[in-house]
C-alpha positions in Angstrom: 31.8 44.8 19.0 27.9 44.9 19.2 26.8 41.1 19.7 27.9 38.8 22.1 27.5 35.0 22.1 24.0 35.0 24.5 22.9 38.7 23.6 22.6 40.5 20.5 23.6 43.5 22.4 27.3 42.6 24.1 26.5 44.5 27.5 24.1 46.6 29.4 25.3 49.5 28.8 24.3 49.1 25.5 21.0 47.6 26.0 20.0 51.1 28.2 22.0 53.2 25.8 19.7 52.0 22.6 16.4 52.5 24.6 17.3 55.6 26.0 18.9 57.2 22.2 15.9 55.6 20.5 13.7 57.5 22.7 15.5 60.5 22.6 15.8 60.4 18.9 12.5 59.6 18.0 11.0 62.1 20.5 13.0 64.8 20.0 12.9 64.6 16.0 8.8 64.3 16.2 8.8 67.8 19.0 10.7 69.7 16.1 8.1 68.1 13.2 5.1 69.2 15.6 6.9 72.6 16.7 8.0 73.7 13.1 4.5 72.7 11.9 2.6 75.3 14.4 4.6 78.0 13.7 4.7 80.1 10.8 7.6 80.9 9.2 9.2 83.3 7.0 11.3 81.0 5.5 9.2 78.0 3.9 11.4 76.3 2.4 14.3 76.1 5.1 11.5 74.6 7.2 10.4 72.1 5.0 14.3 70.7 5.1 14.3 70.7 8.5 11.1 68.7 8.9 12.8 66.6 6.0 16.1 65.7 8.2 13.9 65.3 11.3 11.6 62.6 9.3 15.6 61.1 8.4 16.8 61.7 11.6 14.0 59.7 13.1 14.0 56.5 10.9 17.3 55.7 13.0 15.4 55.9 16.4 13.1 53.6 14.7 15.8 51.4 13.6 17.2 51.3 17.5 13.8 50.5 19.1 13.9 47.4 16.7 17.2 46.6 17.8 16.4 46.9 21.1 13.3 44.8 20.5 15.1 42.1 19.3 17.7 42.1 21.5 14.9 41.6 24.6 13.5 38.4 22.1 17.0 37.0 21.6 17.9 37.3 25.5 20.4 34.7 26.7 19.9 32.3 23.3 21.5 34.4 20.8 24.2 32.8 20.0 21.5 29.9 18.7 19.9 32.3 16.4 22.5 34.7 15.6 22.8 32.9 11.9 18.9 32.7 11.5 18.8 36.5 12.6 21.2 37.9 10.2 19.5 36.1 7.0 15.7 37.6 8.4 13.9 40.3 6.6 13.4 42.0 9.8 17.6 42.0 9.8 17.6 43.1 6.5 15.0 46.0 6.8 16.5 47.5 9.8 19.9 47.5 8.4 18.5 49.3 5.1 16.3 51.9 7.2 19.9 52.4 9.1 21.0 52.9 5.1 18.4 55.2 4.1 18.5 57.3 7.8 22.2 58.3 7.7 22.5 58.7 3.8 19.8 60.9 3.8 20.8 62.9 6.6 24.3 63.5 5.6 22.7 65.0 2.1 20.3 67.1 3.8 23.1 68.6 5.6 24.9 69.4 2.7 21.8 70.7 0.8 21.2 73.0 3.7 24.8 74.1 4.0 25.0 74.7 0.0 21.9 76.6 0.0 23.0 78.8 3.1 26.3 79.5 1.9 24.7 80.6 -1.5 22.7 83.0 0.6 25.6 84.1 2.3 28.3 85.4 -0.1 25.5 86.4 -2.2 23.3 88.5 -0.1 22.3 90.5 -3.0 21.7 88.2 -5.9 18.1 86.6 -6.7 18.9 83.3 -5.5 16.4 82.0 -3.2 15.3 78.4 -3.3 11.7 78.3 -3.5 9.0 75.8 -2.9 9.3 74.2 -6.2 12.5 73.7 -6.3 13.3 72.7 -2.4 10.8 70.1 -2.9 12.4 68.8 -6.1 15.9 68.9 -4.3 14.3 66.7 -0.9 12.3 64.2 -3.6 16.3 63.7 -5.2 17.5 64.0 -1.5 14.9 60.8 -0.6 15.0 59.0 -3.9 18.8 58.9 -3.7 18.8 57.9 -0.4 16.2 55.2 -1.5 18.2 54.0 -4.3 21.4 53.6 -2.1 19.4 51.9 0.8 17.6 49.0 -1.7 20.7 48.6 -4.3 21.5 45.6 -2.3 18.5 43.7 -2.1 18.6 44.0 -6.4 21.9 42.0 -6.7 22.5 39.3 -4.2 25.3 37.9 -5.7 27.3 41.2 -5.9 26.3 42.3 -2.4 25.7 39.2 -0.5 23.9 39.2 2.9 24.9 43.3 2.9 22.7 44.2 6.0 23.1 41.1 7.8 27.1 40.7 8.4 26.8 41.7 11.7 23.9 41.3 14.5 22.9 44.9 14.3 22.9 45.0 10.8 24.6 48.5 10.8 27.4 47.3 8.1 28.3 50.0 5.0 29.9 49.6 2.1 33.4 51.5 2.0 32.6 52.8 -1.8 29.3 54.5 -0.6 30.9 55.4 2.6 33.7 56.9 1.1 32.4 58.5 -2.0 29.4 60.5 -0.2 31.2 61.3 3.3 34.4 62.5 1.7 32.2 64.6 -0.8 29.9 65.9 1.5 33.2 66.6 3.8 34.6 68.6 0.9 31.2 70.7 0.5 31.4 71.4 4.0 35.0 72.5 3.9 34.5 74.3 1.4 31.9 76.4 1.9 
C-alpha cells in the first residue's frame, strides 16, 4: 500500500526511497545520454537505442520527483485531498508518464535483444540494422508507447479515472500488462 490516510506516501521509508531512486534514476540515465553522446562509436545505431531507453528510463525518475513533490504538498492533510488528487491532471499525467516510461522500456529491451540475437546466430549474414531503420523501429517503439500511455484519456467511460485509482497513480491495466509482458517474456526466452 502506497498512501496512507495523512500522507500520500504511507511511511518514511518510502518518502527517502522516492527521492533518493528519483535522483538516482534521473542522474544516472542523463550521465549515460551525456557519456554515449561524447564518445564515438562504432556501432551507431545500438547507441542511439541506448540513449532511447535512457530518455524512457528517465521519464520514471521524473514521474517520482513529482510524487515526491506532492507528497511534501499533501503532508499530514491527505486524507482531505486524497479524492481531489486522484481526479487532477497533475494525477493523471504522472500516472500516464509512469505508462509511457515502463511500456517503452520493456520494448526497447526487446528491440535490443531481437536485434542482438539476429546478430548472434547469424554472424555472417547481411543483417545489420542501420540508421534508417533503428530510427523507424524507436519512432514505432515511442509512438506505441504514446498510444498505450493516452488510450485512456480518449474513452472515459471505458477506462474511468485509469491513472487516478490509487494516490500514486501507478495503476495498469491487466490486458496491456499481460499481453506485452508475457510477449516480451516469450521474446526474451526465446531468443
Amino acid at each position: 500500500m502506497f498512501s496512507f490516510l495523512w500522507n500520500l506516501l504511507a511511511n518514511i521509508v518510502l518518502r527517502v526511497f522516492v527521492w533518493v531512486m528519483a535522483f538516482i534514476i534521473c542522474f544516472g540515465n542523463v550521465f549515460v545520454i551525456c557519456l554515449r553522446s561524447c564518445i564515438a562509436s562504432e556501432n551507431e545505431p545500438h547507441t542511439m537505442a541506448i540513449k532511447s531507453l535512457c530518455c524512457a528510463d528517465c521519464l520514471m525518475g521524473v514521474c517520482l520527483f513529482f510524487i515526491g513533490a506532492f507528497d511534501i504538498k499533501y503532508c499530514g492533510e491527505y486524507n482531505r485531498h486524497a479524492h481531489i488528487w486522484m481526479e487532477t491532471l497533475s494525477c493523471q499525467l504522472i500516472g500516464s508518464l509512469a505508462m509511457l516510461s515502463t511500456e517503452v522500456s520493456v520494448m526497447m529491451l526487446t528491440y535490443m535483444t531481437v536485434e542482438k540475437y539476429l546478430r548472434i546466430v547469424f554472424p555472417f549474414q547481411q543483417y545489420r540494422a542501420g540508421r534508417r531503420q533503428t530510427l523507424c523501429s524507436l519512432a514505432s517503439i515511442w509512438a506505441l508507447g504514446f498510444v498505450l500511455a493516452a488510450a485512456p484519456f480518449w474513452d472515459h467511460q471505458t477506462f474511468g479515472n485509469f491513472y487516478g485509482r490509487n494516490g500514486v497513480s501507478l495503476c495498469y491495466s491487466t490486458g496491456i500488462f499481460l499481453v506485452l509482458r508475457l510477449t516480451n517474456f516469450g521474446f526474451h526466452k526465446v531468443y
